[in-house]
GURO-67288 format. One record per residue (C-alpha): x negated, y, z; residue number from 1. Coordinates in steps of 0.02 Angstrom, whole numbers. Layout:
N
<rec c1="X" c2="Y" c3="Z" num="NUM"/>
...
***
This chain:
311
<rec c1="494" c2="224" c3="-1083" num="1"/>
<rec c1="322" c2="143" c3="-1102" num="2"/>
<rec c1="331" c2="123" c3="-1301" num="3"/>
<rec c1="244" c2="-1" c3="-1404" num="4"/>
<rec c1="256" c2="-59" c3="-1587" num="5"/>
<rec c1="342" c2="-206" c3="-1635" num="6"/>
<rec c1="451" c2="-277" c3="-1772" num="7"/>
<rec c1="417" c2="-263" c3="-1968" num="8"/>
<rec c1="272" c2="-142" c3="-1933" num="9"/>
<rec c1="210" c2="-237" c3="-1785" num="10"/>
<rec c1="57" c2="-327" c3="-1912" num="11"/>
<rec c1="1" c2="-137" c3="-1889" num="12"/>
<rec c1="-65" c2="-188" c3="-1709" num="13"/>
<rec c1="-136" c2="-375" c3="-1734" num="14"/>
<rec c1="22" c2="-467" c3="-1688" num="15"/>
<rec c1="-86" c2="-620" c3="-1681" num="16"/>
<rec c1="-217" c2="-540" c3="-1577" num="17"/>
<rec c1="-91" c2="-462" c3="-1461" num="18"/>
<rec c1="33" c2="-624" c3="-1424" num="19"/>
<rec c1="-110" c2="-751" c3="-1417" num="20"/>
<rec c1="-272" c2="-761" c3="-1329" num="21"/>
<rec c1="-439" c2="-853" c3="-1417" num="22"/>
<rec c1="-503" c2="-964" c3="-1247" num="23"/>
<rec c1="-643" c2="-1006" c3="-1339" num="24"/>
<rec c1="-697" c2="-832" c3="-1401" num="25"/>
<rec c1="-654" c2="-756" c3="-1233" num="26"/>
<rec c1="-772" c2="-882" c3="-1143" num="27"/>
<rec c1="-904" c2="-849" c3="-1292" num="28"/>
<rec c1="-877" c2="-656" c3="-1227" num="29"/>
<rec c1="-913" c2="-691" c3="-1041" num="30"/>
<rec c1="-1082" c2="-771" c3="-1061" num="31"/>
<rec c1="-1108" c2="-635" c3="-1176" num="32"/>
<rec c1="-1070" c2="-517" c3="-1024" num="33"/>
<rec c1="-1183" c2="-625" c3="-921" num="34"/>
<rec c1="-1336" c2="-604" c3="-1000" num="35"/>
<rec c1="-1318" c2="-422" c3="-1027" num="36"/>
<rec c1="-1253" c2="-386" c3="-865" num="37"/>
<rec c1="-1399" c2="-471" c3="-788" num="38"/>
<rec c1="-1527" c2="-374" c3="-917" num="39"/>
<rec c1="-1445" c2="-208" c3="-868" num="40"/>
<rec c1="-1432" c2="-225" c3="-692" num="41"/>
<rec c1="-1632" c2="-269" c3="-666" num="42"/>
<rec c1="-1676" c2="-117" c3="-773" num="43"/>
<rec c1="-1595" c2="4" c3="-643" num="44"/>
<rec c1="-1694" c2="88" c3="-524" num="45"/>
<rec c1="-1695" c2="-8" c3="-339" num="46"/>
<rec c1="-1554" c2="82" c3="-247" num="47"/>
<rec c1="-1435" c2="117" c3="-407" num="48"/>
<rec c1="-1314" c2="0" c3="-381" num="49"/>
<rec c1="-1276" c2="46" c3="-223" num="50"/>
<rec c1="-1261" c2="239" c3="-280" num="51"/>
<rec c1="-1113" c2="183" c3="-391" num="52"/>
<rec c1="-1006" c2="171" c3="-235" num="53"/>
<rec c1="-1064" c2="310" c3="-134" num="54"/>
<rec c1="-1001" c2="299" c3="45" num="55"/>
<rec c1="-935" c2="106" c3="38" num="56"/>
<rec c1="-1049" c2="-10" c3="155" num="57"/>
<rec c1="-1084" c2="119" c3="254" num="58"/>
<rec c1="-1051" c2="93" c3="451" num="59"/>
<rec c1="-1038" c2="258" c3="590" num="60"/>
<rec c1="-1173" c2="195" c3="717" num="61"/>
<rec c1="-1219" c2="350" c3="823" num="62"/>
<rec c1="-1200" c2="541" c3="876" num="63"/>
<rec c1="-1365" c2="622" c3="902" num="64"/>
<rec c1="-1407" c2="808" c3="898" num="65"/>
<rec c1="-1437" c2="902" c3="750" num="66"/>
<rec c1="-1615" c2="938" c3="699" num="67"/>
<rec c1="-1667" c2="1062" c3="559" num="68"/>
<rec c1="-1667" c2="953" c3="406" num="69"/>
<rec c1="-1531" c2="859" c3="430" num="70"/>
<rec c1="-1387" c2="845" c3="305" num="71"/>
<rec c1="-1252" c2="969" c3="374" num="72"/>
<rec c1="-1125" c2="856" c3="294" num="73"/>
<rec c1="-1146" c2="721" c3="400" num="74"/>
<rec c1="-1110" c2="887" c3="545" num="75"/>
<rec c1="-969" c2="789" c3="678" num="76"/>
<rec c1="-876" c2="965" c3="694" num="77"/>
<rec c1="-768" c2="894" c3="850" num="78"/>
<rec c1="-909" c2="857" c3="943" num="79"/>
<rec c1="-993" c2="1026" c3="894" num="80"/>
<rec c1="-854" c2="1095" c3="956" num="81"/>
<rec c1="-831" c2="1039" c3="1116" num="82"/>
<rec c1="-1010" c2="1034" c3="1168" num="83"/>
<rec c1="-1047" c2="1203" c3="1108" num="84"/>
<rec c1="-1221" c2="1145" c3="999" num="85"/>
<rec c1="-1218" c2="1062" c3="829" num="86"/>
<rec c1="-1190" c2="859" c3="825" num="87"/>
<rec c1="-1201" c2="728" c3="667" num="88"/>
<rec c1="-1153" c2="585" c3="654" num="89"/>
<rec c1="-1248" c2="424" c3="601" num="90"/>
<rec c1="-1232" c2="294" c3="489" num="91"/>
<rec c1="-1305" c2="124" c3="427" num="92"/>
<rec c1="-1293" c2="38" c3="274" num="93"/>
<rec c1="-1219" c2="-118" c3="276" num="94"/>
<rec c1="-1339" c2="-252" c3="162" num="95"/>
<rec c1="-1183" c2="-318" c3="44" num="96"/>
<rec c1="-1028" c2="-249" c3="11" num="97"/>
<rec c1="-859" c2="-321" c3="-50" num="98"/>
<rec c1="-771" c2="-293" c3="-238" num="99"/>
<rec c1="-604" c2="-326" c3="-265" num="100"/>
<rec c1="-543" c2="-343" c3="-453" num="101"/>
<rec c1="-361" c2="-304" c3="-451" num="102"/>
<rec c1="-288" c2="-302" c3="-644" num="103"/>
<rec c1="-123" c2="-263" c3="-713" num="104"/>
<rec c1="-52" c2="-431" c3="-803" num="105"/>
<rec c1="132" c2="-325" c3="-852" num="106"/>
<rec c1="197" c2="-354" c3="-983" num="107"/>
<rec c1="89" c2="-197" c3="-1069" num="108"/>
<rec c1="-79" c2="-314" c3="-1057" num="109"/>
<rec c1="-39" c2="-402" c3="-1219" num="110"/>
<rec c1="-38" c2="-255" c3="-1319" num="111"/>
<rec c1="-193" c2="-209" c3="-1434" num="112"/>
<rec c1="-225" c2="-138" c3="-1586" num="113"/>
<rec c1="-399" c2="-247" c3="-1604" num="114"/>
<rec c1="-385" c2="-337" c3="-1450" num="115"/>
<rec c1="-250" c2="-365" c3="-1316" num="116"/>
<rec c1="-282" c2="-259" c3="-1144" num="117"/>
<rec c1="-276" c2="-450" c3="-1059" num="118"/>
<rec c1="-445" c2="-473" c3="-1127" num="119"/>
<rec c1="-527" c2="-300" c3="-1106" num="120"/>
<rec c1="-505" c2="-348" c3="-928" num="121"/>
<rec c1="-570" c2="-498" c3="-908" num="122"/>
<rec c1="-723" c2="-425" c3="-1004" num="123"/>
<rec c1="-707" c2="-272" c3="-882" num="124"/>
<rec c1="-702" c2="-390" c3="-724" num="125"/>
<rec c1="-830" c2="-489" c3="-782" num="126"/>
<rec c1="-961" c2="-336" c3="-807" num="127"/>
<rec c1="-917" c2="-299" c3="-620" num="128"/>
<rec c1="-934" c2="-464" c3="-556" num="129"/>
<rec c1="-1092" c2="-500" c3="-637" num="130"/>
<rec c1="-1181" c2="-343" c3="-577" num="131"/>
<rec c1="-1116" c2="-383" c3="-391" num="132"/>
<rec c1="-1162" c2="-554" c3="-347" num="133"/>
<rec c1="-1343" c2="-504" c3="-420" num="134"/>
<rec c1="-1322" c2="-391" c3="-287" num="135"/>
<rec c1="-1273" c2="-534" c3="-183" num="136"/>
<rec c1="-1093" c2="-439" c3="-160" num="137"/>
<rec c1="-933" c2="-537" c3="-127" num="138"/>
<rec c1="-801" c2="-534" c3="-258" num="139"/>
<rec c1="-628" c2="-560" c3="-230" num="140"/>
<rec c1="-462" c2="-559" c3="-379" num="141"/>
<rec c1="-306" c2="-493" c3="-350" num="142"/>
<rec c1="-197" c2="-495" c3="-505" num="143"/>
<rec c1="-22" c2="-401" c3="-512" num="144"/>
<rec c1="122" c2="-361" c3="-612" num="145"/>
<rec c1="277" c2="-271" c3="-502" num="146"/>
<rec c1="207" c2="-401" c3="-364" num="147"/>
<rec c1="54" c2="-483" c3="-301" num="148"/>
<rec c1="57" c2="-631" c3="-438" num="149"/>
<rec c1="-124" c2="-707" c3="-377" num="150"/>
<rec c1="-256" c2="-680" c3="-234" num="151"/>
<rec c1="-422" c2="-753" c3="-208" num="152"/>
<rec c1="-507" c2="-692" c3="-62" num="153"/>
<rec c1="-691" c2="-632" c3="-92" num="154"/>
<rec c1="-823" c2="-738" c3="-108" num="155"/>
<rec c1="-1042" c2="-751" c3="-159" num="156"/>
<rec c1="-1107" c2="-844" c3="-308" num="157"/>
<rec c1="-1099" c2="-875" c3="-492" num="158"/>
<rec c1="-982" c2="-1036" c3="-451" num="159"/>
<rec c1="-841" c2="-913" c3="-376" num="160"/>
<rec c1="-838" c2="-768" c3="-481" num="161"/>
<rec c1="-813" c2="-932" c3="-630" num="162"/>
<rec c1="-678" c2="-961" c3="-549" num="163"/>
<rec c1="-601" c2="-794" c3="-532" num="164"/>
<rec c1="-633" c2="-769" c3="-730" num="165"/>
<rec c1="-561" c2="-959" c3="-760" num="166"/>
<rec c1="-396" c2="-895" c3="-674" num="167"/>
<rec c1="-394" c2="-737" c3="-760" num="168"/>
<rec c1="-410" c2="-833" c3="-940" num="169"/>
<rec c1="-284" c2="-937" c3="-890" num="170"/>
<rec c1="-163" c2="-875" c3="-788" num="171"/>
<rec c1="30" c2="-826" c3="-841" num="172"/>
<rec c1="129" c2="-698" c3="-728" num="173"/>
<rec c1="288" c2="-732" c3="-686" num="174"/>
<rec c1="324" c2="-544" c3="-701" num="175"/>
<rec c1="310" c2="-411" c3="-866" num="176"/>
<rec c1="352" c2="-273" c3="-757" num="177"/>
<rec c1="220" c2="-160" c3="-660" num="178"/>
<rec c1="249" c2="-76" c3="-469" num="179"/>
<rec c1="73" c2="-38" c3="-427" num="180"/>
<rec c1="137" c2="1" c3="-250" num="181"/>
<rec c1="154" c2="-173" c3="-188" num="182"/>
<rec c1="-16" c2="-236" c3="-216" num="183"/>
<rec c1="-75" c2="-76" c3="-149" num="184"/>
<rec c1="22" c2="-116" c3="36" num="185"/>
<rec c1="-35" c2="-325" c3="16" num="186"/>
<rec c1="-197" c2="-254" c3="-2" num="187"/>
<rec c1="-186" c2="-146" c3="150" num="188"/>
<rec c1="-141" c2="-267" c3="266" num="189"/>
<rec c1="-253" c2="-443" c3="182" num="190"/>
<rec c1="-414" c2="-360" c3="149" num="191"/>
<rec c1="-474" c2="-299" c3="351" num="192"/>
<rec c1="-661" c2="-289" c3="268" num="193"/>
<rec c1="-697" c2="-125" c3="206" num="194"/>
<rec c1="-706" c2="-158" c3="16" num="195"/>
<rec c1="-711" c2="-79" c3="-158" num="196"/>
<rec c1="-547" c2="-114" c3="-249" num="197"/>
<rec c1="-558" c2="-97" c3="-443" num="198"/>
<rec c1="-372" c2="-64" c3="-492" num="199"/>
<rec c1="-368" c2="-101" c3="-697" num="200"/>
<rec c1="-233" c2="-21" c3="-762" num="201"/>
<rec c1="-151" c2="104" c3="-907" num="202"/>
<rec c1="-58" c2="178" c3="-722" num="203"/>
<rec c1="80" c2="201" c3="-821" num="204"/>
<rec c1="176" c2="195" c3="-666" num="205"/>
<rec c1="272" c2="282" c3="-547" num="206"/>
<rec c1="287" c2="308" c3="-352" num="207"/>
<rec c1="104" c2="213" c3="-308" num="208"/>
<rec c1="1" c2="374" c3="-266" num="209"/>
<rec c1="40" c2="398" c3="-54" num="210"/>
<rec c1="26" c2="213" c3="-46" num="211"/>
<rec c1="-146" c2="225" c3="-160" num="212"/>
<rec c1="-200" c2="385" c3="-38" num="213"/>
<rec c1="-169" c2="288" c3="110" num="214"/>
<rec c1="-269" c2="133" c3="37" num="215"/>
<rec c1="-416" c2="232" c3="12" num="216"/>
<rec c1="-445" c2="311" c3="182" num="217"/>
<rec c1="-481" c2="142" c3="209" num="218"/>
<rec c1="-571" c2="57" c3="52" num="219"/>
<rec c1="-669" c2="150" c3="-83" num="220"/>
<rec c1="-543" c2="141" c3="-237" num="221"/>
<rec c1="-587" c2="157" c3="-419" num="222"/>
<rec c1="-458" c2="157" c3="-550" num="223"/>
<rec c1="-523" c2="82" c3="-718" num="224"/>
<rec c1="-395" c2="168" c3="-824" num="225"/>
<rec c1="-369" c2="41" c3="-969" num="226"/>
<rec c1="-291" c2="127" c3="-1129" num="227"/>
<rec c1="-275" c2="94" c3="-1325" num="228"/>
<rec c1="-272" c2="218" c3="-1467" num="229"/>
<rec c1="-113" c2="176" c3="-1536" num="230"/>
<rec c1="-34" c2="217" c3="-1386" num="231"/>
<rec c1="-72" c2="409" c3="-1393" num="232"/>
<rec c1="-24" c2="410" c3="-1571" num="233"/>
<rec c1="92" c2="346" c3="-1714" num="234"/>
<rec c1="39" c2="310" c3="-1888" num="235"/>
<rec c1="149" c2="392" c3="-2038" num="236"/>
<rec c1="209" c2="222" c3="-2089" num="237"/>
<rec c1="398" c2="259" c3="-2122" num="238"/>
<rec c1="540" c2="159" c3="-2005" num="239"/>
<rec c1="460" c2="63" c3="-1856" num="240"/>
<rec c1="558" c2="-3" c3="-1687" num="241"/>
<rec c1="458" c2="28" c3="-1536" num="242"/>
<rec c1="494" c2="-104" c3="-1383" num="243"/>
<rec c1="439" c2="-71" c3="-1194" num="244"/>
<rec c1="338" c2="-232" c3="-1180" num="245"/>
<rec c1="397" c2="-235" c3="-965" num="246"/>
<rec c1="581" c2="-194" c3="-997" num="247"/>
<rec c1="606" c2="-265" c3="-1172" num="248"/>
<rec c1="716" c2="-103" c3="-1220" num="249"/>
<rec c1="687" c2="-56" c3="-1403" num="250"/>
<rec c1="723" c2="102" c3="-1510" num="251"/>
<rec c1="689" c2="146" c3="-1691" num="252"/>
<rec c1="625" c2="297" c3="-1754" num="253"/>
<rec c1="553" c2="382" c3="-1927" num="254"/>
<rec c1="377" c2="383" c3="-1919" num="255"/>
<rec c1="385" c2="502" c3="-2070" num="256"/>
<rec c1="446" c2="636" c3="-1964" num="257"/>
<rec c1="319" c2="727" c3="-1903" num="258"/>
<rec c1="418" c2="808" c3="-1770" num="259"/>
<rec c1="420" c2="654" c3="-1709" num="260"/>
<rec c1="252" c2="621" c3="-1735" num="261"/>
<rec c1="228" c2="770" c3="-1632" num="262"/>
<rec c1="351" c2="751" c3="-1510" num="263"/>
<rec c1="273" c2="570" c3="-1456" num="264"/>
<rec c1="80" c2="643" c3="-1450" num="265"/>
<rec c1="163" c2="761" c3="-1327" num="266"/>
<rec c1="233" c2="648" c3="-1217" num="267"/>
<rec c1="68" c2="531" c3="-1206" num="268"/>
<rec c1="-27" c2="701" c3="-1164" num="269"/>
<rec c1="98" c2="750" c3="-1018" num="270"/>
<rec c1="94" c2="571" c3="-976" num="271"/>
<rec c1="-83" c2="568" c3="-964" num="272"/>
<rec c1="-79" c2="725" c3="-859" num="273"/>
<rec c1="6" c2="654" c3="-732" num="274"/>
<rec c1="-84" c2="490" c3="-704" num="275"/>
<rec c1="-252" c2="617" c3="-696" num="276"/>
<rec c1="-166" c2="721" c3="-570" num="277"/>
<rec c1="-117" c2="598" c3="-462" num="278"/>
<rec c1="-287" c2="515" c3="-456" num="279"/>
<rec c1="-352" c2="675" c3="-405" num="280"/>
<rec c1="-218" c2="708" c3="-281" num="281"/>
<rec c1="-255" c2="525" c3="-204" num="282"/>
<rec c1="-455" c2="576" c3="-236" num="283"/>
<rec c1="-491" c2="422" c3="-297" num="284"/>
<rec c1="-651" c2="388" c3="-426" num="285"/>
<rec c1="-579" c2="361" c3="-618" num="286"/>
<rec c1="-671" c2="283" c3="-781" num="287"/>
<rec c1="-568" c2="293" c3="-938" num="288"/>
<rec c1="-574" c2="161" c3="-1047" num="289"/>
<rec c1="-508" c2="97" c3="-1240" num="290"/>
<rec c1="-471" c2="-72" c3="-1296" num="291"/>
<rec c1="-621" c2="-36" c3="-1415" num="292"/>
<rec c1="-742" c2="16" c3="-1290" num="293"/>
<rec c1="-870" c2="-112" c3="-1265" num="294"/>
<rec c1="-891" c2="-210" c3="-1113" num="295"/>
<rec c1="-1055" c2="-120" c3="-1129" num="296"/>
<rec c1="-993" c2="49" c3="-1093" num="297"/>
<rec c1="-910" c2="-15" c3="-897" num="298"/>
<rec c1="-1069" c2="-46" c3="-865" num="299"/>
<rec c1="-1159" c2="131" c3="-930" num="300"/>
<rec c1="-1000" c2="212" c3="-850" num="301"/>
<rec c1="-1032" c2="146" c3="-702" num="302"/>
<rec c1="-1216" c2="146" c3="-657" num="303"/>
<rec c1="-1233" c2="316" c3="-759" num="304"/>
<rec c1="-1129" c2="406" c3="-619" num="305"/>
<rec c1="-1009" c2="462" c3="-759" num="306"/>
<rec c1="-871" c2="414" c3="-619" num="307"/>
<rec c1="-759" c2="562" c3="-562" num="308"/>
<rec c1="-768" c2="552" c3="-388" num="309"/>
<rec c1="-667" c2="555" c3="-257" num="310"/>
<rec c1="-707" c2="752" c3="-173" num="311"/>
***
């Protein structure tokens, strides 16, 4: 059970803040993002961006002999075989590449104990988009609860990504459940350009990770792993009835108790564990994030190479 707070305690997690998004601040926020996006992104080193996504936008061109020199990963070990001499293989860059934002709009989004997840991702996706179309990069949206809720195929320009953030601000799901794996399969099949998807999620899931593998033989994945303080702990506030914002189940427990205290840091840990394990099992890149990180710190995570990568 994915536990939140709610009821007579649930002031302790901005109510307000959580239930109800400010349009105006949020839009306030994105030309924030803008600027410093744009600020950050010209201060990198020519080539950086690129090194972010190692491996996407890159094309196999050629088989040529090996020459001392030459990096023995790129070493075609088939072709060695068979021909008896060492082979590599070749590849070209590809000038732009594609980004796909896909967030998590469950039912989990509006919780927050400063700010609901819902807007830490349109922050999020708005760090990424900036940095790629000054790149020139497409961008493309793909929002999901336990379906695919809303798709806009990627797209250049300031004028598009706008409109991917306008949809984001505004939309409503029709859904406050999560299943990660069917977005995972429309994405498969709708997206035939090799792309970067950006899954945004607390992955508090289950049964996505062979789907997720299989995605990412063919696109470079990176799950954005979207989390908020209160949810790895409970405060010593007495009573309190937790509610599983996707299922609406609720339970209440003595927050006195520091068993239980205990009991719930425990389960957030294993939890944790698991969502770690399977990214590395499906060897995809990971940034952890808070609701009270800064849009600031996607970017530094990002272009600092702080990703754990895919082996």
């Amino acid at each position: 059970m994915n536990v939140r707070f709610s009821g007579r305690k649930r002031e302790a997690v901005s109510e307000g803040a959580a239930q109800k998004r400010d349009v105006r601040d949020l839009i306030k926020k994105i030309s924030d993002v803008e600027i410093y996006t744009k600020i950050y992104v010209e201060g990198l080193q020519s080539g950086q961006h690129r090194s972010v996504f190692k491996g996407q936008g890159i094309e196999f061109t050629d088989i040529r002999e090996y020459v001392a020199g030459d990096d023995v990963r790129a070493i075609d070990w088939n072709v060695t075989a068979r021909l008896n001499h060492p082979y590599i293989k070749e590849f070209t860059e590809e000038r732009d590449q594609t980004f796909y934002l896909v967030p998590d709009y469950s039912g989990s989004g509006s919780f927050g104990s400063v700010v609901p997840k819902f807007d830490r991702m349109i922050e999020i996706s708005a760090s990424i988009g900036f940095a790629a179309i000054k790149n020139n990069d497409r961008v493309g949206l793909c929002i999901f609860t336990d379906r695919v809720e809303k798709f806009i195929p990627a797209g250049r320009g300031r004028k598009h990504l706008i409109r991917i953030l306008n949809t984001m601000i505004n939309f409503s799901p029709e859904s406050k459940a999560t299943d990660i794996s069917p977005v995972i399969s429309f994405l498969s099949k709708a997206v035939k350009r090799r792309s970067s998807v950006i899954l945004i999620s607390d992955f508090y899931a289950e049964g996505y990770q062979k789907p997720l593998k299989i995605m990412n033989g063919r696109h470079e994945v990176i799950a954005i792993r979207l989390t908020d303080p209160r949810e790895s702990e409970l405060p010593d506030v007495g009573l309190i009835e937790l509610e599983d914002p996707e299922t609406g189940e609720q339970i209440l427990i003595d927050t006195s108790d520091e068993s239980v205290r205990q009991r719930f840091e425990e389960s957030v840990r294993e939890a944790d564990e698991k969502v770690l394990d399977s990214f590395k099992k499906c060897r995809i890149g990971c940034v952890d994030l808070k609701t009270t990180d800064g849009y600031d710190m996607v970017l530094k995570k990002f272009f600092s190479g702080e990703i754990k990568r895919r082996v």
